[in-house]
Structures are given as C-alpha cells and as structure tokens.
N, C-alpha and C positions, 0 to 999 in steps of 0.2 A: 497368542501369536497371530501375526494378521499376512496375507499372501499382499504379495504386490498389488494383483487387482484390487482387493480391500481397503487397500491404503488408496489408489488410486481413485476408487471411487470417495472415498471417506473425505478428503482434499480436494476432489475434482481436477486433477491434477493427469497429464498423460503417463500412461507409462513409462513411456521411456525418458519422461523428465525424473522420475524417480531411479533411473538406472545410470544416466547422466548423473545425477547426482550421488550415488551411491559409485561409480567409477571414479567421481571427483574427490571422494574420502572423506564425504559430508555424516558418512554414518559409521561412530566408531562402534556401535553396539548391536550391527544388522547380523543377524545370523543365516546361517545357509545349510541346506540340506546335501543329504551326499550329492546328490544329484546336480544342484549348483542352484536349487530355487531358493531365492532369498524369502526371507522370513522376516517380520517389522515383530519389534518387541513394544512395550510402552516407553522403554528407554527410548531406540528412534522414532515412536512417535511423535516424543516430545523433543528430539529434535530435529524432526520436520516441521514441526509446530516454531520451532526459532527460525529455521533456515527460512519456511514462507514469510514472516514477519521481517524479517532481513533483506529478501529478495523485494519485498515490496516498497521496502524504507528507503531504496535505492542502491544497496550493497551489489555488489560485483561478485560471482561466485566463487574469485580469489581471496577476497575480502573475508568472507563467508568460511574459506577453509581457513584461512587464518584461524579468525575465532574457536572456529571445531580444536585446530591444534591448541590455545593457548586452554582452553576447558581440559582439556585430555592432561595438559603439564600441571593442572591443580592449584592451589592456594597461590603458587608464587605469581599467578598470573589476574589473580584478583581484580586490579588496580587497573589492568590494560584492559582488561570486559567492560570494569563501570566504565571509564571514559568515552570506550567507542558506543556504550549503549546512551551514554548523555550526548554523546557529538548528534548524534543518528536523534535523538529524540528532537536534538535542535533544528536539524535539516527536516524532519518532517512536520512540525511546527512552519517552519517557513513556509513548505509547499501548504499545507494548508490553509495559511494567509492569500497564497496568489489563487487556492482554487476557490476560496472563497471571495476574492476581488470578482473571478468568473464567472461565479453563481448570482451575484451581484447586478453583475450586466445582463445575464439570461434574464433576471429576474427584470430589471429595468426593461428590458425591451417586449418580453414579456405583455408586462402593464401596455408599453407604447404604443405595441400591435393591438393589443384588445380595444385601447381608447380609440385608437385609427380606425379600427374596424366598425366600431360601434358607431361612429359618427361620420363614415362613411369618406374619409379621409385623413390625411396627413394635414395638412395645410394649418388647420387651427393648432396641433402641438409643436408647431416651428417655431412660435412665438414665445410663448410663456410656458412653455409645456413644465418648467420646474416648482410654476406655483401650481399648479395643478396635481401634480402628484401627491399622493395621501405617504404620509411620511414616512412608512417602512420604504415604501419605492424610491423617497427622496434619499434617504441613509442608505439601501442600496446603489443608485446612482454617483452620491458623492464616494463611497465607498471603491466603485467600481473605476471611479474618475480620480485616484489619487496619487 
C-alpha cells in the first residue's frame, strides 16, 4: 500500500491532482482508512499508470472515466477499449508527425544560425543556402517545409 504522497511523488504528479482524480471516480480500487486517508494499492497504481497515458494522449477526464466505467462492466465492454485505444494510438501518431515536422525546423535553423555565425553573416545563405546543407539538414528542411 502506498499513502498519497508516495504516489505523488512516485508520478511527480500534485496532490491534489490525485484527489481530483480519485473524486472524479478514476479509482475503482483506492482504499481508505477509517480516518478517510486514502491508500493506492498496485491495482490503482496501475491505473494511474493508464489515466497518465490517457491524459497525455489527449483524452478529457470524461473520456478517461468513461473508460474507468466500461473496465469496471468486464468482458461485454471489450471491443469499445480496443477501438478507443487504436483511435488514441492514431491521434497520437499524428501529433507526432507535426512535432517531428517542428524538430525539423529547430533542427534546420539550428544549422542556419551556426553557418550565419561562423561566417559572420546571413547574406551568403540567402542565396543558395539549400545546396549548402549537408543532407540530414536538407531532409529536415524539406521535411519541415511540407
């Protein structure tokens, strides 16, 4: 059994996101002491361990208790987990395309500033600056430009 702050720490996570979230009915297997201190077993820890994966994939905390209920109703609800877990894998596929178009550009300019630097201007990569780049920064470039 693990106390709030355990958990808090263990996730890096504030407290009272965990008590937010445990008021929202994200934990059906949180236990509590007479007293009313909650108690994290490895059951919610493991799902904490979904809800952050969730919350970061871009789900809504409604979203989120949906799921918690359709887990709780067992087998018949199978078939609505995998779908939302392949929707969710295909959204976060995408953003990963556009943050990698981003890293892309960082990386392009990057390069652009160092050659600018080193030669003590802008002026000569206005021109041809595309033949000049050594070809991860050109594949970034076009990458970032598409």
């Amino acid at each position: 059994m693990y106390s709030i702050g355990q958990v808090s720490k263990m996730f890096d996570l504030p407290i009272p996101t965990l008590r937010y979230y445990d008021k929202e009915g994200l934990f059906r297997d949180l236990e509590r002491e007479p007293s009313g201190i909650r108690k994290f077993n490895d059951q919610s820890i493991e799902a904490l361990r979904v809800i952050e994966c969730l919350k970061k994939s871009g789900m809504q905390i409604k979203e989120i208790r949906e799921f918690m209920d359709w887990c709780a109703q067992g087998d018949a609800t199978l078939e609505k987990r995998k779908q939302m877990f392949y929707q969710q894998r295909q959204q976060i596929q995408k953003q990963m395309e556009e943050l990698q178009k981003t890293l892309d550009m960082v990386e392009y300019k990057c390069w652009y500033y160092d050659t600018a630097c080193e030669e003590g201007t802008e002026n000569n990569l206005r021109h041809d600056f595309e033949t000049r780049m050594p070809d991860p920064i050109r594949d970034c470039y076009r990458n970032a430009h598409r």
